[in-house]
VOVOTI-231617 format. One record per residue (C-alpha): x, y, z; residue number from 1. Coordinates in nm, 4 decimals, decimal comma. Example, Ala and Ser with C-alpha at 12.3 -4.5 7.8 and 13.67 -1.06 7.14 Angstrom:
REM VOVOTI-231617
<pt X="1,2300" Y="-0,4500" Z="0,7800" n="1"/>
<pt X="1,3670" Y="-0,1060" Z="0,7140" n="2"/>
END
This chain:
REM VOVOTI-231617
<pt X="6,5380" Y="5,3512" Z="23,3593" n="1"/>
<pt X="6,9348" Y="5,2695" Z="23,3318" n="2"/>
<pt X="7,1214" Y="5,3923" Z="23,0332" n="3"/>
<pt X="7,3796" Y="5,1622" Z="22,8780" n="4"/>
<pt X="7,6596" Y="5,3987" Z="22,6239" n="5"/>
<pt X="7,8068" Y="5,1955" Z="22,3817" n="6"/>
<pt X="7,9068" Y="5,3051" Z="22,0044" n="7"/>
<pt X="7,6585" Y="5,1459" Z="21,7529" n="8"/>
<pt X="7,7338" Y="5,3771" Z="21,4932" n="9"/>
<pt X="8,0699" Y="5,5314" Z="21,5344" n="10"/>
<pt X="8,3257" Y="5,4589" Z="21,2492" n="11"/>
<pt X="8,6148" Y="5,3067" Z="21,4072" n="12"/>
<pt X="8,8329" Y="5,5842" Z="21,5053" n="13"/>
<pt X="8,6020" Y="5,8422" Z="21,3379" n="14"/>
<pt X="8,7382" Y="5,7018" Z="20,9985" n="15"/>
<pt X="8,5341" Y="5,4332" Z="20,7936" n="16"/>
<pt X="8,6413" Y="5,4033" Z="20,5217" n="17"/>
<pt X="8,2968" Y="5,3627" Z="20,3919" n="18"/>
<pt X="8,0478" Y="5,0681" Z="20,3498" n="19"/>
<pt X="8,1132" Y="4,9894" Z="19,9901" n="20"/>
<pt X="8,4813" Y="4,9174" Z="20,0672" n="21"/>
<pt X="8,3797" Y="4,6669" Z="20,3424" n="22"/>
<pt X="8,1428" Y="4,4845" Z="20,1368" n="23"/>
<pt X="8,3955" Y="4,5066" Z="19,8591" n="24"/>
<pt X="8,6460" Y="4,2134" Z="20,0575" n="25"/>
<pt X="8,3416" Y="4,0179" Z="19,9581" n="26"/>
<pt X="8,4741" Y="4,0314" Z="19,5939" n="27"/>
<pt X="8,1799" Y="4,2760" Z="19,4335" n="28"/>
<pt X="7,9958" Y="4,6060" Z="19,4322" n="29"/>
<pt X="7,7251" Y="4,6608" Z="19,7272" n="30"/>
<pt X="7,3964" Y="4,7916" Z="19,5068" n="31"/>
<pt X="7,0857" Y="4,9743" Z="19,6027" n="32"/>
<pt X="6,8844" Y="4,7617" Z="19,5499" n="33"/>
<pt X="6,7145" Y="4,6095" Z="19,9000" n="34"/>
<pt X="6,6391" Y="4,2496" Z="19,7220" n="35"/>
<pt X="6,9658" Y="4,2375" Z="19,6089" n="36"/>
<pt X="7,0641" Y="4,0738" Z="19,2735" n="37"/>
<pt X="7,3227" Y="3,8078" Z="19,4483" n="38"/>
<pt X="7,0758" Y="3,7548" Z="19,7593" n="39"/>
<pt X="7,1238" Y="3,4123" Z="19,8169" n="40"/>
<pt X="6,8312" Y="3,0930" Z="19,7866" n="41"/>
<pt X="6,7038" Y="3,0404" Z="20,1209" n="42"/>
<pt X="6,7663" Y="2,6709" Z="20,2108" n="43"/>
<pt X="6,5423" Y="2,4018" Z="20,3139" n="44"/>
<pt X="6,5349" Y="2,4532" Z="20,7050" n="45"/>
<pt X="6,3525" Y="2,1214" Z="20,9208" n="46"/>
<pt X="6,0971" Y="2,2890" Z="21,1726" n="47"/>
<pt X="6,1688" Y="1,9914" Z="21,4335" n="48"/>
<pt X="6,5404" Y="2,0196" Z="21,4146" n="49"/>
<pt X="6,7103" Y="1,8784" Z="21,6898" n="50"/>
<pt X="6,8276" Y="2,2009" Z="21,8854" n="51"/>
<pt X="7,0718" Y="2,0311" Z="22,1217" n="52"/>
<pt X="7,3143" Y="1,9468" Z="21,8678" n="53"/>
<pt X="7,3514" Y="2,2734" Z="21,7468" n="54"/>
<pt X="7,5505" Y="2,5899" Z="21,8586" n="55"/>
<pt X="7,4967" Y="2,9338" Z="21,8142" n="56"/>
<pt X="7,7575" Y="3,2460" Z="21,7727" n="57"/>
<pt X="7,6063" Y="3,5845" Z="21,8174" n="58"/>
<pt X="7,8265" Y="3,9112" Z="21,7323" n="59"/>
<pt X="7,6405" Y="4,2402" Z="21,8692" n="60"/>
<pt X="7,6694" Y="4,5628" Z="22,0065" n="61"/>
<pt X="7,8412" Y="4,5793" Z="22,3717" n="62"/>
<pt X="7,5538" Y="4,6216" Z="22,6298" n="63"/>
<pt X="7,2342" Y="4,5469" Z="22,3449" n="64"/>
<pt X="7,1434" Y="4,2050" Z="22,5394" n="65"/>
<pt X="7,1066" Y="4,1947" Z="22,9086" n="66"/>
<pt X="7,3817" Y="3,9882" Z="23,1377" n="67"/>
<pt X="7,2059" Y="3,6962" Z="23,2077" n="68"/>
<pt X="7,1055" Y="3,6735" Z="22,7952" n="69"/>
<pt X="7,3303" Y="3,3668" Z="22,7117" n="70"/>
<pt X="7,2666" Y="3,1312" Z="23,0213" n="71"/>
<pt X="6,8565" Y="3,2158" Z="22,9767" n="72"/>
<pt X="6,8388" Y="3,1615" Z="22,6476" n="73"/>
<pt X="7,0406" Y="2,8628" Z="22,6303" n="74"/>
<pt X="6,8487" Y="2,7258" Z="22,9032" n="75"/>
<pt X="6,5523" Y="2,7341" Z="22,7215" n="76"/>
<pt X="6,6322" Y="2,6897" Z="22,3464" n="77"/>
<pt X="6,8342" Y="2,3703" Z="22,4808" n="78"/>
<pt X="7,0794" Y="2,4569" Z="22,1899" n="79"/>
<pt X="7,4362" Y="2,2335" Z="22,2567" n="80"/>
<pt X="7,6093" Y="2,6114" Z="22,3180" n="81"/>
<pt X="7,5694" Y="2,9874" Z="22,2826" n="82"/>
<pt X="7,8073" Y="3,2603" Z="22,2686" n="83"/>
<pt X="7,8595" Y="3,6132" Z="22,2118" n="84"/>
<pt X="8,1110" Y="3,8244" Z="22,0458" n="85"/>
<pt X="8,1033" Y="4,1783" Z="22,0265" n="86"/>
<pt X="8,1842" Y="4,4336" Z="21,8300" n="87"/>
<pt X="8,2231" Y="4,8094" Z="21,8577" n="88"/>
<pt X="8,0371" Y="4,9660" Z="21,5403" n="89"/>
<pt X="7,8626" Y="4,8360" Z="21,2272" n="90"/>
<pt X="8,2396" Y="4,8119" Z="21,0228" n="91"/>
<pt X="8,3975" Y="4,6021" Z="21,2942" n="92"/>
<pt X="8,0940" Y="4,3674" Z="21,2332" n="93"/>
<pt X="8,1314" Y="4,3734" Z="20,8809" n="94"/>
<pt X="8,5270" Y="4,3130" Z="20,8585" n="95"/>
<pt X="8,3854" Y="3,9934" Z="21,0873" n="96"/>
<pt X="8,1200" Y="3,9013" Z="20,8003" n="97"/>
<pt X="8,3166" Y="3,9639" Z="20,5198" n="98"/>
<pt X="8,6821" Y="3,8691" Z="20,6253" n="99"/>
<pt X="8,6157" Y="3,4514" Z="20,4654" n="100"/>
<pt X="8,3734" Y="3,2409" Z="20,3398" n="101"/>
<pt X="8,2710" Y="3,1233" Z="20,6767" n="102"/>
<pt X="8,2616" Y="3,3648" Z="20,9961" n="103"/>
<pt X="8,1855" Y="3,1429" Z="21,2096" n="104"/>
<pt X="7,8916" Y="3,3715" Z="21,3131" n="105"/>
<pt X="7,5534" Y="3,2440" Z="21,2838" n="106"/>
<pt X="7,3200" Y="3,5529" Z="21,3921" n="107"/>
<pt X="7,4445" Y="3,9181" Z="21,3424" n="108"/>
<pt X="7,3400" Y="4,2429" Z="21,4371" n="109"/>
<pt X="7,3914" Y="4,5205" Z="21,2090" n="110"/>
<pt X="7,2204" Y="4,8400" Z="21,0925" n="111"/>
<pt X="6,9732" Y="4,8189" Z="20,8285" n="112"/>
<pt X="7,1725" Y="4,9650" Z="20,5493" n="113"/>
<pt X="7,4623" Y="4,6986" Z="20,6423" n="114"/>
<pt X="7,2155" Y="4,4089" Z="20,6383" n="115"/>
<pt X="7,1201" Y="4,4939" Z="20,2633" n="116"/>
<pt X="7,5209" Y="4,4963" Z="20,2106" n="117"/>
<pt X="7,5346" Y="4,1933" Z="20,3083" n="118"/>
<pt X="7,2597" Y="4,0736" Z="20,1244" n="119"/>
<pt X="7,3514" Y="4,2173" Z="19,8145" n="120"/>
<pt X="7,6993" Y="3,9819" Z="19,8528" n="121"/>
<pt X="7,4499" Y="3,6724" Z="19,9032" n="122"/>
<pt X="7,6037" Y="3,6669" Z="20,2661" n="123"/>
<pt X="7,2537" Y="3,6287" Z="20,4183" n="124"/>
<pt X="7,0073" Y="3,3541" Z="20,4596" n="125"/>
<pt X="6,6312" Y="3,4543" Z="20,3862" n="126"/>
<pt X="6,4576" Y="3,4437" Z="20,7372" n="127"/>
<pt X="6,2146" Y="3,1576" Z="20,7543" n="128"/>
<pt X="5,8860" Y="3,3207" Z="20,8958" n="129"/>
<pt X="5,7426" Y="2,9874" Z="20,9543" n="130"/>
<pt X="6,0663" Y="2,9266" Z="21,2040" n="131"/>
<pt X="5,9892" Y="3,3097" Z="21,3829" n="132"/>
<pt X="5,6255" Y="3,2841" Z="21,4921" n="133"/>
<pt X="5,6970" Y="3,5554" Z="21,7247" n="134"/>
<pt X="5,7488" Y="3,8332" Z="21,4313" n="135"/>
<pt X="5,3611" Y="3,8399" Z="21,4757" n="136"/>
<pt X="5,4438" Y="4,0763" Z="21,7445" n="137"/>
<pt X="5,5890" Y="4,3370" Z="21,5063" n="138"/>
<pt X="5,4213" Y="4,6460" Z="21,4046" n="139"/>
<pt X="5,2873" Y="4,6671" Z="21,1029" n="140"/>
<pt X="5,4865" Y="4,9686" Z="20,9947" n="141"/>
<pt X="5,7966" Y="4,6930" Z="21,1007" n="142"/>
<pt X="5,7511" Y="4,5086" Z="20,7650" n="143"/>
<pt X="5,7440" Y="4,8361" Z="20,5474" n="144"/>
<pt X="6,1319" Y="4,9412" Z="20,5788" n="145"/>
<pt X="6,2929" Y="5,0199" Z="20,2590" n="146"/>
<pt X="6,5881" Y="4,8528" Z="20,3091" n="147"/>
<pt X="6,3944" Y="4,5105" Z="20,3407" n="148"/>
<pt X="6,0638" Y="4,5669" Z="20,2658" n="149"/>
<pt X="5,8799" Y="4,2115" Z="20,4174" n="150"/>
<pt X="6,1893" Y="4,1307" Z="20,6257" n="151"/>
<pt X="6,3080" Y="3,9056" Z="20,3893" n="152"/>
<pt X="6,6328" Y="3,8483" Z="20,4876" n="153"/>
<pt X="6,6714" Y="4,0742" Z="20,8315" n="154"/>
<pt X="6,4426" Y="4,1023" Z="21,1208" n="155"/>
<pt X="6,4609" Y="4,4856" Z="21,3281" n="156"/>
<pt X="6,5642" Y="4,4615" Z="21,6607" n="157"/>
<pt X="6,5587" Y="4,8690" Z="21,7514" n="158"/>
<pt X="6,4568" Y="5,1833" Z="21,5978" n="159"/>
<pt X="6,4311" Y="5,5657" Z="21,5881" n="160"/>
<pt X="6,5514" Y="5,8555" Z="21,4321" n="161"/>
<pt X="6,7366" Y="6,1749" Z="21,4828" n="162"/>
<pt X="6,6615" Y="6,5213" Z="21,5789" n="163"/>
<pt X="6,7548" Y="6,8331" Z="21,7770" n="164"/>
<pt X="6,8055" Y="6,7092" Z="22,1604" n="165"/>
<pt X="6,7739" Y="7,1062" Z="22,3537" n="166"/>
<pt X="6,7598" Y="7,3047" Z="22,6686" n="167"/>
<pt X="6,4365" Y="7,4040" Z="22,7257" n="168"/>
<pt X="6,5590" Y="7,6817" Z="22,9910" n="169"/>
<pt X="6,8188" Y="7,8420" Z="22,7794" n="170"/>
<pt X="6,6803" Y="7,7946" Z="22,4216" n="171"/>
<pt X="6,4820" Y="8,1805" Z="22,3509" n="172"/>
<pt X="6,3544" Y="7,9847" Z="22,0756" n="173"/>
<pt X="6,2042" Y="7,6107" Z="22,0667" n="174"/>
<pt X="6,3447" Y="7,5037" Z="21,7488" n="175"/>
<pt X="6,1521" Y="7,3699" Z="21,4395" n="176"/>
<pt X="6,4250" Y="7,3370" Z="21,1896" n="177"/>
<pt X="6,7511" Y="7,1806" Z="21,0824" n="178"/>
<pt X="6,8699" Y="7,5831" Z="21,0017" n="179"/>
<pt X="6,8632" Y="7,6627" Z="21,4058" n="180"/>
<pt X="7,1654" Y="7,4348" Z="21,4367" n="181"/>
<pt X="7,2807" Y="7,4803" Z="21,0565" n="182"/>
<pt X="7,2751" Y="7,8926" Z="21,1252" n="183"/>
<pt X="7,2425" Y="7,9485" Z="21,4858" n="184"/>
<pt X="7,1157" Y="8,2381" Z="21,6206" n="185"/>
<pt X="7,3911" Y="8,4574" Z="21,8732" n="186"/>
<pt X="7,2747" Y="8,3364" Z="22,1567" n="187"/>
<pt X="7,3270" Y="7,9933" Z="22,0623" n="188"/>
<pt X="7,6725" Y="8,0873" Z="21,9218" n="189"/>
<pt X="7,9588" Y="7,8530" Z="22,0166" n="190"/>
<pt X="7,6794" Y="7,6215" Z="22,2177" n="191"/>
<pt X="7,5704" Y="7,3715" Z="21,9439" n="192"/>
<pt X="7,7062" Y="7,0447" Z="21,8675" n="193"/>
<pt X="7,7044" Y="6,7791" Z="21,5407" n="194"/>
<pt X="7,7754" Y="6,4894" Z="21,4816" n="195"/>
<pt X="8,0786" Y="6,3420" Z="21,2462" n="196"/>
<pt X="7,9339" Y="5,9509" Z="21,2163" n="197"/>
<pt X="7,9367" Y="6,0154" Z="20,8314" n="198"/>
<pt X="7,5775" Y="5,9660" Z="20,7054" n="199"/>
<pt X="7,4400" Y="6,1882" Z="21,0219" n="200"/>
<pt X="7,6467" Y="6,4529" Z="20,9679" n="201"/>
<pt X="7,5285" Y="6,5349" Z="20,6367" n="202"/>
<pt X="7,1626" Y="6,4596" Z="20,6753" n="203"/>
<pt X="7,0900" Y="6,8200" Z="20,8802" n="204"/>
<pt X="7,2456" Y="7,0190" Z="20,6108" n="205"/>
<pt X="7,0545" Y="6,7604" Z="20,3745" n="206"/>
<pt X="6,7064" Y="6,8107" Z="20,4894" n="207"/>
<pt X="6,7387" Y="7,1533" Z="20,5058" n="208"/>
<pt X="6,8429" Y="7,1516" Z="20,1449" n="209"/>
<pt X="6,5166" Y="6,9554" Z="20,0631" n="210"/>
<pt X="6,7274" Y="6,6257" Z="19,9756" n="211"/>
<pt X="6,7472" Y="6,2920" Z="19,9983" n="212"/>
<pt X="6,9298" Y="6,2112" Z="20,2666" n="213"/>
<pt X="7,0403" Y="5,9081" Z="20,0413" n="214"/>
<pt X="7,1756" Y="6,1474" Z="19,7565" n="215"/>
<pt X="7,4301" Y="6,0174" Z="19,5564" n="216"/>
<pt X="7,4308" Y="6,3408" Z="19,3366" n="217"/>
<pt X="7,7511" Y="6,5234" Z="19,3680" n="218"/>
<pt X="7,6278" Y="6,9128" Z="19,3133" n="219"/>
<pt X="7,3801" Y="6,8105" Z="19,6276" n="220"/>
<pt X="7,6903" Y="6,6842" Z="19,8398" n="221"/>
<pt X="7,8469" Y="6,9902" Z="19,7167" n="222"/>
<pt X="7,5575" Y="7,2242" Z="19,8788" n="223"/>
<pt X="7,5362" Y="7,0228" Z="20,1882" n="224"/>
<pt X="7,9465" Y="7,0742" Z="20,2478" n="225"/>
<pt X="7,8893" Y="7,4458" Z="20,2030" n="226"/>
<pt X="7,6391" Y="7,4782" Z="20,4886" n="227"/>
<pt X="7,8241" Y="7,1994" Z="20,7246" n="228"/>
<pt X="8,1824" Y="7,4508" Z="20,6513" n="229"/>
<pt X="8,0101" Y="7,7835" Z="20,7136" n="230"/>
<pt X="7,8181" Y="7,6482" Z="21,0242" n="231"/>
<pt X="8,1531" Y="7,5351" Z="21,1906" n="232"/>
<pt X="8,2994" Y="7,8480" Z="21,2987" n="233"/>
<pt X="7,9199" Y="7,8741" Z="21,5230" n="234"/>
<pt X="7,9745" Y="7,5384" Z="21,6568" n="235"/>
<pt X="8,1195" Y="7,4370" Z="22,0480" n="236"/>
<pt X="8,2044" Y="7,1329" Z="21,8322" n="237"/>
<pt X="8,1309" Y="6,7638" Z="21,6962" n="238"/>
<pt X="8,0380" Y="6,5239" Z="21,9563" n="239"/>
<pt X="7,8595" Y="6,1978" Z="21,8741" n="240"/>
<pt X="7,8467" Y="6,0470" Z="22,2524" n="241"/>
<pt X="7,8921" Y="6,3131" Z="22,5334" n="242"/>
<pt X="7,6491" Y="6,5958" Z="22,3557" n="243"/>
<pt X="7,4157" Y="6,4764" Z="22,6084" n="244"/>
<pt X="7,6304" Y="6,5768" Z="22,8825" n="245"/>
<pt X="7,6821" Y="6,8671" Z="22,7227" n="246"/>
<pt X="7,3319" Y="6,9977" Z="22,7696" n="247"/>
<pt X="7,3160" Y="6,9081" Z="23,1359" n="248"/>
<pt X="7,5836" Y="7,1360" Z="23,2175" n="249"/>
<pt X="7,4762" Y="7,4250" Z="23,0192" n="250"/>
<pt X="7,8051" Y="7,4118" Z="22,7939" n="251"/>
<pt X="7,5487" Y="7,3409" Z="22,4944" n="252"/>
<pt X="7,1732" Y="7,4533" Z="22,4747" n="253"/>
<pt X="7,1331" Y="7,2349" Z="22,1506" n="254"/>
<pt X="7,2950" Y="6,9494" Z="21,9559" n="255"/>
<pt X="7,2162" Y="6,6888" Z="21,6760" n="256"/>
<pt X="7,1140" Y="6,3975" Z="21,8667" n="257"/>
<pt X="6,9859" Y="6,0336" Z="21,7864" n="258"/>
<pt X="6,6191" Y="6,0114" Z="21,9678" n="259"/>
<pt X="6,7653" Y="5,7423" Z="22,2695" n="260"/>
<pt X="7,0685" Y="5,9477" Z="22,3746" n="261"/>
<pt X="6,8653" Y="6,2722" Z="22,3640" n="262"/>
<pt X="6,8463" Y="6,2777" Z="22,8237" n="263"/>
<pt X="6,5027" Y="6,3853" Z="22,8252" n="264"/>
<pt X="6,4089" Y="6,1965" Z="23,1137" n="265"/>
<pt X="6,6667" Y="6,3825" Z="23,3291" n="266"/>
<pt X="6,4860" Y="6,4799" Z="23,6738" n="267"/>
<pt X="6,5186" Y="6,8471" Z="23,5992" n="268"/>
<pt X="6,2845" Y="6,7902" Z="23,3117" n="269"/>
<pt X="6,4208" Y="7,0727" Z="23,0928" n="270"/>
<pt X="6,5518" Y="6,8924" Z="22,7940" n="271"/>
<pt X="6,3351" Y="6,8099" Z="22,5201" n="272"/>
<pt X="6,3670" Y="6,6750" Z="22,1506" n="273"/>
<pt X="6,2515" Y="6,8018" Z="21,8552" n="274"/>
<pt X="6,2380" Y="6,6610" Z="21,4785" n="275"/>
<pt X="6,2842" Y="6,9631" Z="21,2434" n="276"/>
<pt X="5,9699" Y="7,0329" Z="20,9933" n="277"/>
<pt X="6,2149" Y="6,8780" Z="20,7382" n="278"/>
<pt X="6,1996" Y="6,5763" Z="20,8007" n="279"/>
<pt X="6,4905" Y="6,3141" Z="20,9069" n="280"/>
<pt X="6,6074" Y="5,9492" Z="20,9155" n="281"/>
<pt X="6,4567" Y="5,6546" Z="21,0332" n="282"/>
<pt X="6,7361" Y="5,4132" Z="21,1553" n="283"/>
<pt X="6,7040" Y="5,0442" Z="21,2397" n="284"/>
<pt X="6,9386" Y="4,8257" Z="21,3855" n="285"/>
<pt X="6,8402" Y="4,4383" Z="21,2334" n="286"/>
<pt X="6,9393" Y="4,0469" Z="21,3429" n="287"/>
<pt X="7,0811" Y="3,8456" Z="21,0436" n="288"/>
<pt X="7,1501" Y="3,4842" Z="20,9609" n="289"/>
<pt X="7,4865" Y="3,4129" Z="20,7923" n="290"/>
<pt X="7,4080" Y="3,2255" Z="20,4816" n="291"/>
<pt X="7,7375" Y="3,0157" Z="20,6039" n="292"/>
<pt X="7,5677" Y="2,9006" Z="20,9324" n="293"/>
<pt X="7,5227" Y="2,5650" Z="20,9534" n="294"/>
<pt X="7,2839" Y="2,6184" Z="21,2642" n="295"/>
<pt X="7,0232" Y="2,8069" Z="21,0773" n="296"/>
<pt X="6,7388" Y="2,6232" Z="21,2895" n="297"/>
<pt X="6,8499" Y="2,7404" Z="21,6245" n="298"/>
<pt X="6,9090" Y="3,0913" Z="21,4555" n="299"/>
<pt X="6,6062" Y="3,1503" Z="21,3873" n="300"/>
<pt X="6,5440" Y="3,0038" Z="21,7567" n="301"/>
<pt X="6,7133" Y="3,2717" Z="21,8845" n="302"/>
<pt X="6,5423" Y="3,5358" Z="21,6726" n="303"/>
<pt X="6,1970" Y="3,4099" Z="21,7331" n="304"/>
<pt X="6,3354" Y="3,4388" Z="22,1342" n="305"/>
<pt X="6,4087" Y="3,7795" Z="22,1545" n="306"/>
<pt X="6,0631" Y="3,8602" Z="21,9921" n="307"/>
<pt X="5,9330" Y="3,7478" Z="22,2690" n="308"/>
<pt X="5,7588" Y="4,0427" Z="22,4474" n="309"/>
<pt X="5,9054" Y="3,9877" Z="22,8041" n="310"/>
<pt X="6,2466" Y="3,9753" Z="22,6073" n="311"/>
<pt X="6,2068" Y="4,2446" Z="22,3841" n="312"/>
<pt X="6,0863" Y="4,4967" Z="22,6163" n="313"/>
<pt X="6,4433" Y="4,4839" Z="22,7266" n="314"/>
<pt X="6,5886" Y="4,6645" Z="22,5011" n="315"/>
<pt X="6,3585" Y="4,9572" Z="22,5457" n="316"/>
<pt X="6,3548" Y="4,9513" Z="22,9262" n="317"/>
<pt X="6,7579" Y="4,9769" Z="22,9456" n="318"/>
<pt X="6,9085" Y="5,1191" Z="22,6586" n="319"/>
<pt X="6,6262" Y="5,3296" Z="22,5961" n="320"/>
<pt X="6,5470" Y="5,2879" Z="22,2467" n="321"/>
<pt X="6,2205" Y="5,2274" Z="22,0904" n="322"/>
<pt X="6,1555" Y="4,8495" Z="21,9754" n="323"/>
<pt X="5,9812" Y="4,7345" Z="21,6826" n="324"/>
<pt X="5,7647" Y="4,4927" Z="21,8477" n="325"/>
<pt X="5,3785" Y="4,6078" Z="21,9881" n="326"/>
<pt X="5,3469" Y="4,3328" Z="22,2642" n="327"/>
<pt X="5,6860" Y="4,4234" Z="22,4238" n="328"/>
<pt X="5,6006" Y="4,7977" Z="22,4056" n="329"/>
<pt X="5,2837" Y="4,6993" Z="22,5359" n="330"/>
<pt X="5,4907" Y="4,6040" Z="22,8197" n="331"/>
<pt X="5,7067" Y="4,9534" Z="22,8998" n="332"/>
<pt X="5,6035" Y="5,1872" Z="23,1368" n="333"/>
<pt X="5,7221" Y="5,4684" Z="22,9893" n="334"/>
<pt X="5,8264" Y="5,7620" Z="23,1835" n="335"/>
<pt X="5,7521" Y="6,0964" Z="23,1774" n="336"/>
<pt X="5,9795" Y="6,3234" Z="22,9077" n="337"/>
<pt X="6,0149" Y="5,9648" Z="22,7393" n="338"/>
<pt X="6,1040" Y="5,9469" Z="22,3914" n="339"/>
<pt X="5,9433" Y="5,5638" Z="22,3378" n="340"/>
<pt X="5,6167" Y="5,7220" Z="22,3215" n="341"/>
<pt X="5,6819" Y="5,8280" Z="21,9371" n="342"/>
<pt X="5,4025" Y="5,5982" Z="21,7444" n="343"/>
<pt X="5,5703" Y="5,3861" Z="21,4758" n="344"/>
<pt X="5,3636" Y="5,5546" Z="21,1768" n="345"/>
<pt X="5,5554" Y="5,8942" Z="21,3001" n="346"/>
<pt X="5,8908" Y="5,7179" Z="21,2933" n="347"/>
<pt X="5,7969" Y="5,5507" Z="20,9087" n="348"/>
<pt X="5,7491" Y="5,9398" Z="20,8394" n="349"/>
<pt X="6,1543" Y="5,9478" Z="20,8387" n="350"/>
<pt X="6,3500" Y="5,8492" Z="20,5420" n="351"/>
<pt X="6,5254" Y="5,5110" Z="20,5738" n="352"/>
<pt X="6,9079" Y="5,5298" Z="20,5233" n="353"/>
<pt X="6,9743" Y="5,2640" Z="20,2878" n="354"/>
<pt X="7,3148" Y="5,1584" Z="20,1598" n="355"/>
<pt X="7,4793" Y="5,3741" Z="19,8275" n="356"/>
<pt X="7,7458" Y="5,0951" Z="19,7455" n="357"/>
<pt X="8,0709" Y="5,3093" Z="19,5949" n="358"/>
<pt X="7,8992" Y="5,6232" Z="19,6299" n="359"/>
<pt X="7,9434" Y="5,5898" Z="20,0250" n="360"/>
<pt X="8,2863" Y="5,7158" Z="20,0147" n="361"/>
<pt X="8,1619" Y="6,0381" Z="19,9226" n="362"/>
<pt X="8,0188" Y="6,0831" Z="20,2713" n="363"/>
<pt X="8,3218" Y="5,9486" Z="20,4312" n="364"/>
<pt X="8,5242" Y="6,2396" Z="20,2212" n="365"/>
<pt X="8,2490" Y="6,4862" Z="20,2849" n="366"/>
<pt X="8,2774" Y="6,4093" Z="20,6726" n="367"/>
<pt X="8,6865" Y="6,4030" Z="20,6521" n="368"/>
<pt X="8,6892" Y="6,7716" Z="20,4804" n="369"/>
<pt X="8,4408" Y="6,9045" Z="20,6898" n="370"/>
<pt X="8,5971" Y="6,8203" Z="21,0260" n="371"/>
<pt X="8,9231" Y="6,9048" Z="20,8734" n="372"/>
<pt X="8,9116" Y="7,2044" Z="20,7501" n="373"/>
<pt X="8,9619" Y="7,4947" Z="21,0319" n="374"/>
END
């Protein structure tokens, strides 16, 4: 199984200047609220549209769609064109999305806590179920995600969650909680690694507090600071794309790790992942229709394409993370030290990061004092 690196969460040079200021180019405040109270009216889509007179624009992670995506699907969708942008993290797509009225971008990929920005600015079009007869191959647990409970207006394309990625040879310990890496023990001294993407480097220090890993409250930011500054002096350092490396040398025996970059199917088989009895995140990474497309019936096309099992089943065979979708897992062989065998009512255990409008900057401050301060 081939791994594909590629930043889908990084903050552009490590400095986002948080979610709530990207949606706010859009001319309002970015609520809570999944349904959103400026979601836009879905329009009146034809079923039997004429696909060859319409184009498609795609913006999406580097490396999330194999090579040969745009000359197969256009082949068989008989849409007039398709192309694809990319973009590097979640606020490149949104200063795309938000930048005029009309991006030019018909389908989007974001994360699920950017796809109820969006929505919450009326950016999005509702999906059209009737147009997407392939979300019948969803899990159940698919249509239960906080952010967009029903997939109203997004449709998830990958998922997972985070957890403690370790050496199963040089750990004396197997750990079980977010305090082995908060308050390592001396032989792990100097050989543990976090992560500075903003939301992910609080949520460790969260959990172990016992909170929400969607907190807004300021004395619970507060505590989680406290542990992230005392823990740094124990730390080899923040890494958020080579930690995985990391632990093959031996240079780290654990790190904070998303589930598909945790290298557990390395041949020597002796790195393993563990979720901490805390708890964590469940993240999802979602397709979107711009409410500005004017090719909304080859959109949804394209969506109802890539829920196509043999499509699908992709994504989980070569960038390693788990899919949303039953008949293209049905599809994987998955390999032994694999982390796509976690069942999607384990993953729905995990608290969905949703978007906190204004009060995202004070993760973007927490991350910039933590990392700063020596």
């Amino acid at each position: 199984m081939s791994r594909i690196r590629f930043t889908r969460r990084l903050p552009a040079a490590f400095a986002a200047a948080g979610l709530a200021l990207a949606v706010a180019a859009c001319g309002g405040e970015s609520s809570t609220s999944p349904e959103g109270t400026n979601a836009a009216a879905a329009d009146d889509l034809k079923p039997n549209a004429d696909l060859t007179k319409q184009s498609i624009q795609v913006t999406v992670w580097d490396g999330y769609l194999p090579e040969e995506f745009t000359k197969k699907a256009k082949a068989q969708l008989k849409v007039k064109d398709l192309k694809i942008a990319l973009h590097a993290t979640n606020e490149d797509a949104m200063a795309k999305l938000t930048a005029s009225g009309d991006s030019g971008i018909d389908v989007a990929f974001v994360s699920g806590q950017y796809a109820q920005a969006l929505n919450e600015q009326g950016l999005l079009e509702p999906i059209h179920p009737e147009l997407i007869p392939n979300l019948a191959n969803l899990y159940p647990e698919a249509t239960q995600l906080s952010y967009d409970k029903g997939n109203k207006i997004s449709v998830p394309y990958t998922w997972g969650t985070t957890g403690i990625c370790y050496r199963t040879d040089l750990v004396k310990k197997k750990p079980t909680s977010w305090n082995d890496l908060l308050k390592p023990p001396g032989w792990a001294d100097k050989k543990v690694t976090m992560m500075t993407t903003e939301r992910w480097l609080a949520l460790p220090a969260l959990k172990a507090l016992g909170y929400s890993v969607n907190t807004d409250k300021d004395e619970e930011i507060a505590q989680a600071k406290e542990l992230l500054v005392a823990q740094k002096p124990h730390l080899l350092g923040y890494d958020d794309t080579t930690f995985g490396d990391k632990l093959k040398s031996g240079e780290a025996v654990m790190v904070e790790a998303w589930d598909g970059w945790c290298p557990t199917t390395d041949p020597k088989g002796n790195i393993a992942f563990a979720v901490p009895k805390e708890g964590s995140d469940l993240w999802v990474d979602t397709m979107v229709i711009m409410k500005s497309s004017k090719n909304k019936e080859a959109a949804h096309a394209l969506i109802n394409y890539i829920l196509a099992p043999e499509n699908h089943s992709w994504a989980a065979e070569n960038i390693n993370y788990k899919v949303p979708n039953k008949a293209a897992m049905e599809m994987v062989k998955v390999a032994k030290g694999s982390l796509l065998g976690i069942k999607p009512d384990e993953l729905l255990d995990g608290e969905s990061i949703v978007d906190l409008g204004q009060a995202s900057t004070k993760y973007t401050r927490l991350s910039t004092e933590v990392t700063a301060q020596s």
